[in-house]
N, C-alpha and C positions, 0 to 999 in steps of 0.2 A: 418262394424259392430264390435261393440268389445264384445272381448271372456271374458264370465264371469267361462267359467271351461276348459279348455286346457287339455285334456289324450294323453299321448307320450307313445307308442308300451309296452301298460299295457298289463303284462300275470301275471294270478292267478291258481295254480292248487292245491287243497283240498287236507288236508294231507294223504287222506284215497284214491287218485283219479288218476293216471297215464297220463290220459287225460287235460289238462290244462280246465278249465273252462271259462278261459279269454287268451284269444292267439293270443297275441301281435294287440292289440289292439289301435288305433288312434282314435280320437273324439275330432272336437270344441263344443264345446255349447256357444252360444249369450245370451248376455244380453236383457231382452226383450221377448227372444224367446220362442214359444210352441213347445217342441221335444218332439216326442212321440218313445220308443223304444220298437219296439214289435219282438218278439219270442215265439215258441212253450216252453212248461214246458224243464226245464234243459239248453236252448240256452245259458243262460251264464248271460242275463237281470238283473235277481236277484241280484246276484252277483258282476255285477260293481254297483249296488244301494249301495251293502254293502261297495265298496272298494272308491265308490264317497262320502261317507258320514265316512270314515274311520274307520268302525270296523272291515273289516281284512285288512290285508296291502299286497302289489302285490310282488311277487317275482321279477319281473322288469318293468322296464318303471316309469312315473311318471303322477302325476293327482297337476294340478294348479289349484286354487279356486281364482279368483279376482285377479291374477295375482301373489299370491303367492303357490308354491309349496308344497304340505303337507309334513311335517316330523314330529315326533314326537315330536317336540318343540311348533309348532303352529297347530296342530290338534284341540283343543276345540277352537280357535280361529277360524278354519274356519265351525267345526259343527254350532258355530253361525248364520253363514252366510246361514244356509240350515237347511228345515221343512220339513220333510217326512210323508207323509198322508198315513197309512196302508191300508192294503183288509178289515182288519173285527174290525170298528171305535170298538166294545167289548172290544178290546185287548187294548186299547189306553188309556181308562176312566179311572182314579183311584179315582177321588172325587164322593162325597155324593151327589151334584149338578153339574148342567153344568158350574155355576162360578166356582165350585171349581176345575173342572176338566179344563177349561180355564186357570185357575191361577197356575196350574204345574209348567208349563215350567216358567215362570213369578221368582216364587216360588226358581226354581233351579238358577234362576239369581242370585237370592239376590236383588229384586227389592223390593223398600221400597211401604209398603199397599198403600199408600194416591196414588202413581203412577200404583200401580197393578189395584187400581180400577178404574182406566182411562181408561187403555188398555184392559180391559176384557170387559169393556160396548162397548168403539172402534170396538175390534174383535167380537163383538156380532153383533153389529148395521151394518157389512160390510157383513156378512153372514145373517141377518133377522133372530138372533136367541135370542136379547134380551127380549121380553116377555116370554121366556122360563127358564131364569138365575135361578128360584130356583127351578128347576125339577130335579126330579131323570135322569139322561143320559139314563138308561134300560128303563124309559118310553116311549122313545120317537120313532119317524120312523125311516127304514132305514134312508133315504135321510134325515131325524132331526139329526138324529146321527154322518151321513157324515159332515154338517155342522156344528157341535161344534167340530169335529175332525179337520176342516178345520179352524173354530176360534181359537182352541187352538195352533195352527202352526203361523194362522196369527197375534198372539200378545205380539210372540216373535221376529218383523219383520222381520221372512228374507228375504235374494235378492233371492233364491232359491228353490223353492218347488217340492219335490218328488213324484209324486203320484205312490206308488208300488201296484197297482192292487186295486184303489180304489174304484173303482166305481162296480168292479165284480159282489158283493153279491146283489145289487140295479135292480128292474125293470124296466122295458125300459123306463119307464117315468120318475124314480126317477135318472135313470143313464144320461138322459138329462139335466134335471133338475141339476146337480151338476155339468155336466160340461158345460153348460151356465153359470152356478156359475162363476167356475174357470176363464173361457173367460172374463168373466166382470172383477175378481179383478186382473187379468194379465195385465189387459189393465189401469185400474184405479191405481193399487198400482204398477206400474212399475216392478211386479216378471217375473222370468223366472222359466218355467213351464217344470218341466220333467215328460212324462208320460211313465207307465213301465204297458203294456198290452199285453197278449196272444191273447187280440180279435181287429184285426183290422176296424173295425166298429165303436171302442171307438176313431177313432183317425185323424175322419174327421176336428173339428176346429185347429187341430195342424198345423203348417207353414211348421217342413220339418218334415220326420220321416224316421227311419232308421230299418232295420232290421238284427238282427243278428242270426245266424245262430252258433253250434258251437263255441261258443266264438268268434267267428269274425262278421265284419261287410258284410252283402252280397247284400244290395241293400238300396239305399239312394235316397233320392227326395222328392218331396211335396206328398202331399195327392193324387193329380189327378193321378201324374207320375206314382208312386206307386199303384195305384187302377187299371191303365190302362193295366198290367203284368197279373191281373186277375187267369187266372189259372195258371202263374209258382210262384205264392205264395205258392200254393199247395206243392213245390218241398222243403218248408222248416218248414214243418209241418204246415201250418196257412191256414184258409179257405179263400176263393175270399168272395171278400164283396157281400153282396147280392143284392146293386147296379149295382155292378159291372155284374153280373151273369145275372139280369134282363133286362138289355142292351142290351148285347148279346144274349137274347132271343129276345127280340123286333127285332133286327137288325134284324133277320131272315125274318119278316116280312113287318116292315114300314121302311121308309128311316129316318135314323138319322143321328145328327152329327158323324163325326172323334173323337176316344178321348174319354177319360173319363166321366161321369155326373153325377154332383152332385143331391142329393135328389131333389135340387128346379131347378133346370136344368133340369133334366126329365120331372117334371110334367108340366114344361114353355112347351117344346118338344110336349109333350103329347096331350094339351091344343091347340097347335097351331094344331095338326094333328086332333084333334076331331073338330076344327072349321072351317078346310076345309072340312071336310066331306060332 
Protein backbone atom coordinates (compact mmCIF):
# COMPACT_ATOMS: atom_id res chain seq x y z
CA UNK A 1 0.00 0.00 0.00
CA UNK A 2 1.46 3.52 -0.45
CA UNK A 3 1.65 5.97 2.47
CA UNK A 4 -0.19 9.02 1.73
CA UNK A 5 0.99 10.75 5.46
CA UNK A 6 4.28 9.29 7.05
CA UNK A 7 4.69 10.83 11.13
CA UNK A 8 8.35 9.99 12.44
CA UNK A 9 8.66 10.00 16.53
CA UNK A 10 6.29 13.39 16.42
CA UNK A 11 6.44 15.05 20.15
CA UNK A 12 4.25 18.24 20.90
CA UNK A 13 4.13 19.71 24.37
CA UNK A 14 1.75 22.98 24.89
CA UNK A 15 3.70 26.07 26.07
CA UNK A 16 1.60 26.25 29.15
CA UNK A 17 1.89 22.04 29.68
CA UNK A 18 5.03 19.96 31.25
CA UNK A 19 3.61 16.88 29.98
CA UNK A 20 4.18 16.39 26.14
CA UNK A 21 0.73 16.14 24.47
CA UNK A 22 2.16 14.12 21.53
CA UNK A 23 5.19 11.78 22.88
CA UNK A 24 7.19 10.59 20.24
CA UNK A 25 4.93 9.49 18.14
CA UNK A 26 4.98 7.12 14.81
CA UNK A 27 2.09 6.63 12.36
CA UNK A 28 1.59 5.52 8.38
CA UNK A 29 -1.63 6.50 7.08
CA UNK A 30 -2.53 4.74 3.21
CA UNK A 31 -3.79 6.19 0.62
CA UNK A 32 -7.29 4.88 0.16
CA UNK A 33 -7.57 4.20 3.63
CA UNK A 34 -10.38 4.61 6.49
CA UNK A 35 -8.20 5.32 9.90
CA UNK A 36 -10.26 6.12 12.61
CA UNK A 37 -8.15 7.65 15.85
CA UNK A 38 -9.93 7.32 18.91
CA UNK A 39 -9.15 8.69 22.53
CA UNK A 40 -10.67 9.75 25.64
CA UNK A 41 -10.75 13.93 25.90
CA UNK A 42 -7.02 15.25 26.31
CA UNK A 43 -5.20 11.70 24.68
CA UNK A 44 -3.39 13.90 22.48
CA UNK A 45 -6.17 12.96 19.16
CA UNK A 46 -6.82 16.59 18.81
CA UNK A 47 -3.68 17.64 18.63
CA UNK A 48 -1.88 15.65 16.01
CA UNK A 49 -5.18 16.79 13.80
CA UNK A 50 -3.76 20.24 14.48
CA UNK A 51 -0.04 19.38 13.83
CA UNK A 52 -1.26 16.89 10.59
CA UNK A 53 -2.80 19.81 8.98
CA UNK A 54 0.11 22.29 10.26
CA UNK A 55 -1.20 24.90 12.61
CA UNK A 56 1.12 24.10 15.41
CA UNK A 57 4.47 22.74 14.52
CA UNK A 58 6.10 19.62 16.75
CA UNK A 59 8.98 20.16 18.80
CA UNK A 60 10.48 16.91 17.18
CA UNK A 61 9.97 14.31 14.62
CA UNK A 62 8.57 14.93 11.30
CA UNK A 63 5.03 14.55 9.37
CA UNK A 64 5.19 13.64 5.39
CA UNK A 65 2.08 14.60 3.29
CA UNK A 66 2.31 12.68 -0.34
CA UNK A 67 5.75 11.95 0.11
CA UNK A 68 6.76 15.34 0.88
CA UNK A 69 7.99 16.47 4.32
CA UNK A 70 6.25 19.63 5.82
CA UNK A 71 8.48 22.78 6.54
CA UNK A 72 7.65 25.96 6.35
CA UNK A 73 8.24 26.39 2.67
CA UNK A 74 5.65 23.96 1.52
CA UNK A 75 3.04 24.00 4.26
CA UNK A 76 -0.09 25.73 2.25
CA UNK A 77 1.07 23.48 -0.36
CA UNK A 78 0.30 20.46 1.43
CA UNK A 79 -2.94 22.18 3.51
CA UNK A 80 -4.24 21.60 -0.05
CA UNK A 81 -4.02 18.41 -0.11
CA UNK A 82 -6.26 18.05 3.27
CA UNK A 83 -10.22 18.89 4.19
CA UNK A 84 -11.01 18.78 7.83
CA UNK A 85 -14.67 18.30 8.61
CA UNK A 86 -15.37 19.92 12.30
CA UNK A 87 -17.80 18.66 15.44
CA UNK A 88 -20.29 21.57 15.22
CA UNK A 89 -20.85 22.24 10.75
CA UNK A 90 -22.07 26.14 12.90
CA UNK A 91 -18.51 26.99 13.29
CA UNK A 92 -17.66 26.32 9.59
CA UNK A 93 -20.73 28.42 7.60
CA UNK A 94 -19.79 31.85 6.83
CA UNK A 95 -22.07 32.42 3.55
CA UNK A 96 -25.60 33.77 3.34
CA UNK A 97 -26.47 30.38 1.35
CA UNK A 98 -25.08 26.83 1.13
CA UNK A 99 -23.48 27.99 -2.42
CA UNK A 100 -21.93 30.46 -0.86
CA UNK A 101 -20.70 28.78 2.07
CA UNK A 102 -19.46 25.93 -0.56
CA UNK A 103 -17.72 28.51 -2.59
CA UNK A 104 -15.14 29.59 0.46
CA UNK A 105 -12.74 27.42 0.16
CA UNK A 106 -13.12 27.70 -3.91
CA UNK A 107 -12.97 31.60 -3.06
CA UNK A 108 -9.68 31.27 -1.09
CA UNK A 109 -8.20 29.48 -4.31
CA UNK A 110 -8.60 32.17 -6.39
CA UNK A 111 -10.70 30.05 -8.66
CA UNK A 112 -12.16 31.75 -11.59
CA UNK A 113 -16.53 31.97 -11.10
CA UNK A 114 -17.35 30.11 -14.60
CA UNK A 115 -15.16 26.99 -12.73
CA UNK A 116 -16.35 27.80 -9.04
CA UNK A 117 -19.72 27.08 -10.47
CA UNK A 118 -18.81 23.60 -11.69
CA UNK A 119 -17.55 22.58 -8.59
CA UNK A 120 -20.02 23.79 -6.04
CA UNK A 121 -22.94 21.95 -8.21
CA UNK A 122 -20.13 18.81 -8.44
CA UNK A 123 -19.78 19.04 -4.43
CA UNK A 124 -23.44 19.40 -4.01
CA UNK A 125 -24.66 16.61 -6.42
CA UNK A 126 -21.82 14.00 -4.44
CA UNK A 127 -23.41 14.81 -1.10
CA UNK A 128 -27.45 15.18 -2.27
CA UNK A 129 -27.36 18.57 -1.30
CA UNK A 130 -28.06 20.59 -4.63
CA UNK A 131 -31.81 21.36 -4.42
CA UNK A 132 -30.74 22.98 -1.26
CA UNK A 133 -28.03 25.72 -3.02
CA UNK A 134 -30.12 28.74 -2.17
CA UNK A 135 -30.96 28.17 1.63
CA UNK A 136 -29.94 29.79 4.47
CA UNK A 137 -27.15 26.77 6.13
CA UNK A 138 -29.05 27.68 9.88
CA UNK A 139 -32.09 26.30 8.23
CA UNK A 140 -31.18 23.28 7.56
CA UNK A 141 -30.65 19.58 9.75
CA UNK A 142 -28.20 18.51 11.63
CA UNK A 143 -27.03 15.69 9.14
CA UNK A 144 -28.22 18.77 6.13
CA UNK A 145 -25.64 20.73 7.76
CA UNK A 146 -23.05 17.92 8.00
CA UNK A 147 -23.42 17.49 4.32
CA UNK A 148 -22.70 21.01 2.99
CA UNK A 149 -19.85 20.92 5.69
CA UNK A 150 -18.76 17.89 3.73
CA UNK A 151 -19.38 19.50 0.11
CA UNK A 152 -17.57 22.49 1.11
CA UNK A 153 -14.21 20.21 1.89
CA UNK A 154 -15.14 18.18 -1.22
CA UNK A 155 -14.90 21.01 -3.80
CA UNK A 156 -11.62 21.97 -2.97
CA UNK A 157 -10.64 18.07 -3.89
CA UNK A 158 -8.57 16.77 -1.44
CA UNK A 159 -6.61 13.39 -1.32
CA UNK A 160 -7.22 13.83 2.55
CA UNK A 161 -10.26 14.24 4.82
CA UNK A 162 -10.19 15.09 8.57
CA UNK A 163 -13.19 14.17 10.32
CA UNK A 164 -12.30 15.85 13.99
CA UNK A 165 -15.51 14.79 15.94
CA UNK A 166 -17.87 15.18 13.18
CA UNK A 167 -20.52 13.24 13.51
CA UNK A 168 -20.76 13.85 17.63
CA UNK A 169 -23.47 16.47 17.81
CA UNK A 170 -25.80 14.07 15.08
CA UNK A 171 -28.47 11.44 16.32
CA UNK A 172 -27.97 7.92 15.85
CA UNK A 173 -29.72 8.01 12.50
CA UNK A 174 -28.32 11.06 11.31
CA UNK A 175 -24.72 9.86 12.57
CA UNK A 176 -25.17 6.87 10.26
CA UNK A 177 -26.45 8.45 7.71
CA UNK A 178 -23.21 10.62 7.24
CA UNK A 179 -20.93 8.02 7.62
CA UNK A 180 -22.50 5.84 5.02
CA UNK A 181 -21.96 9.21 3.25
CA UNK A 182 -18.30 9.24 3.85
CA UNK A 183 -18.01 5.19 2.91
CA UNK A 184 -19.45 6.00 -0.34
CA UNK A 185 -17.43 9.02 -1.38
CA UNK A 186 -14.11 7.30 0.05
CA UNK A 187 -14.77 4.51 -2.11
CA UNK A 188 -15.92 6.64 -5.19
CA UNK A 189 -13.55 9.76 -5.12
CA UNK A 190 -10.52 7.73 -4.08
CA UNK A 191 -10.06 9.92 -0.46
CA UNK A 192 -8.41 8.73 2.56
CA UNK A 193 -10.37 9.26 5.39
CA UNK A 194 -9.12 10.27 8.90
CA UNK A 195 -11.47 9.89 11.64
CA UNK A 196 -10.82 11.59 15.19
CA UNK A 197 -13.49 10.07 17.79
CA UNK A 198 -13.87 9.81 21.63
CA UNK A 199 -16.72 7.27 20.83
CA UNK A 200 -15.79 3.92 19.46
CA UNK A 201 -19.06 2.94 18.11
CA UNK A 202 -18.41 5.77 15.30
CA UNK A 203 -15.63 3.55 14.08
CA UNK A 204 -17.08 0.31 12.89
CA UNK A 205 -16.82 0.97 8.77
CA UNK A 206 -13.07 2.10 9.23
CA UNK A 207 -10.34 -0.55 7.89
CA UNK A 208 -7.70 -0.20 10.73
CA UNK A 209 -8.01 2.13 13.81
CA UNK A 210 -5.75 3.09 16.39
CA UNK A 211 -5.94 4.34 19.87
CA UNK A 212 -4.02 6.56 21.60
CA UNK A 213 -3.59 6.91 25.02
CA UNK A 214 -1.45 9.81 26.43
CA UNK A 215 0.05 10.99 23.55
CA UNK A 216 1.18 7.67 22.42
CA UNK A 217 -0.16 5.00 20.38
CA UNK A 218 -1.39 1.93 22.80
CA UNK A 219 -3.47 -0.44 20.65
CA UNK A 220 -3.72 -0.75 16.84
CA UNK A 221 -5.75 -3.24 14.54
CA UNK A 222 -9.01 -3.37 12.47
CA UNK A 223 -12.32 -2.84 14.02
CA UNK A 224 -13.03 -6.60 15.00
CA UNK A 225 -9.41 -6.90 16.69
CA UNK A 226 -9.87 -3.91 18.58
CA UNK A 227 -13.72 -4.56 19.53
CA UNK A 228 -12.53 -7.97 20.74
CA UNK A 229 -10.20 -6.30 24.00
CA UNK A 230 -13.84 -5.21 24.96
CA UNK A 231 -13.21 -4.34 28.56
CA UNK A 232 -9.40 -3.36 28.61
CA UNK A 233 -10.53 -0.33 26.34
CA UNK A 234 -11.85 0.55 29.59
CA UNK A 235 -8.20 0.96 30.91
CA UNK A 236 -7.74 3.99 28.49
CA UNK A 237 -10.74 5.96 29.40
CA UNK A 238 -13.19 4.66 26.39
CA UNK A 239 -16.37 2.61 26.84
CA UNK A 240 -16.57 -1.39 25.29
CA UNK A 241 -18.92 -1.01 22.33
CA UNK A 242 -22.16 -2.16 23.14
CA UNK A 243 -21.73 -4.92 20.58
CA UNK A 244 -19.19 -5.84 22.12
CA UNK A 245 -20.81 -5.93 25.77
CA UNK A 246 -23.91 -7.71 24.36
CA UNK A 247 -21.91 -10.73 23.27
CA UNK A 248 -20.61 -11.41 26.11
CA UNK A 249 -23.82 -11.24 27.77
CA UNK A 250 -25.23 -13.69 25.19
CA UNK A 251 -22.14 -15.88 25.61
CA UNK A 252 -23.21 -16.50 29.11
CA UNK A 253 -26.08 -18.18 27.83
CA UNK A 254 -26.24 -19.45 24.05
CA UNK A 255 -23.24 -20.92 22.10
CA UNK A 256 -21.56 -18.49 19.82
CA UNK A 257 -18.81 -17.91 17.75
CA UNK A 258 -15.02 -17.05 18.92
CA UNK A 259 -14.19 -13.44 18.30
CA UNK A 260 -15.81 -10.38 17.67
CA UNK A 261 -19.42 -9.67 15.88
CA UNK A 262 -20.42 -7.38 14.02
CA UNK A 263 -24.11 -5.69 14.17
CA UNK A 264 -25.10 -8.07 10.98
CA UNK A 265 -23.13 -11.11 12.32
CA UNK A 266 -25.04 -11.15 15.43
CA UNK A 267 -28.31 -10.92 14.36
CA UNK A 268 -27.22 -13.92 11.24
CA UNK A 269 -26.14 -15.66 14.90
CA UNK A 270 -29.27 -14.83 16.37
CA UNK A 271 -31.48 -15.83 13.55
CA UNK A 272 -29.95 -19.15 13.10
CA UNK A 273 -30.39 -19.93 17.14
CA UNK A 274 -34.22 -18.78 17.02
CA UNK A 275 -34.63 -21.26 13.96
CA UNK A 276 -33.39 -24.11 15.61
CA UNK A 277 -35.49 -23.67 18.39
Amino acid sequence: MEKIISIKNLTYTYPDSKVPAINDLSLDIYKNEWLSIVGKNGSGKSTLTKLIDGLIEADSGTIAVDGEIINEENIWDARTKIGIIFQNPDHQFVGATVEDDVAFGLENQGMPREQMVKEIDRALELVKMSNFKTRDPQSLSGGQKQRVAIAGVLATKPQIVIMDESTSMLDPDGRKTVLELVQKLRQEQDLTIISITHDIEETELSQRIVVINDGKIVQEGTPASIYDIGPDLTKFGLEEPFSSQLVQTLRDSVKLPEGYLSEEELKEQLWKLHSNM
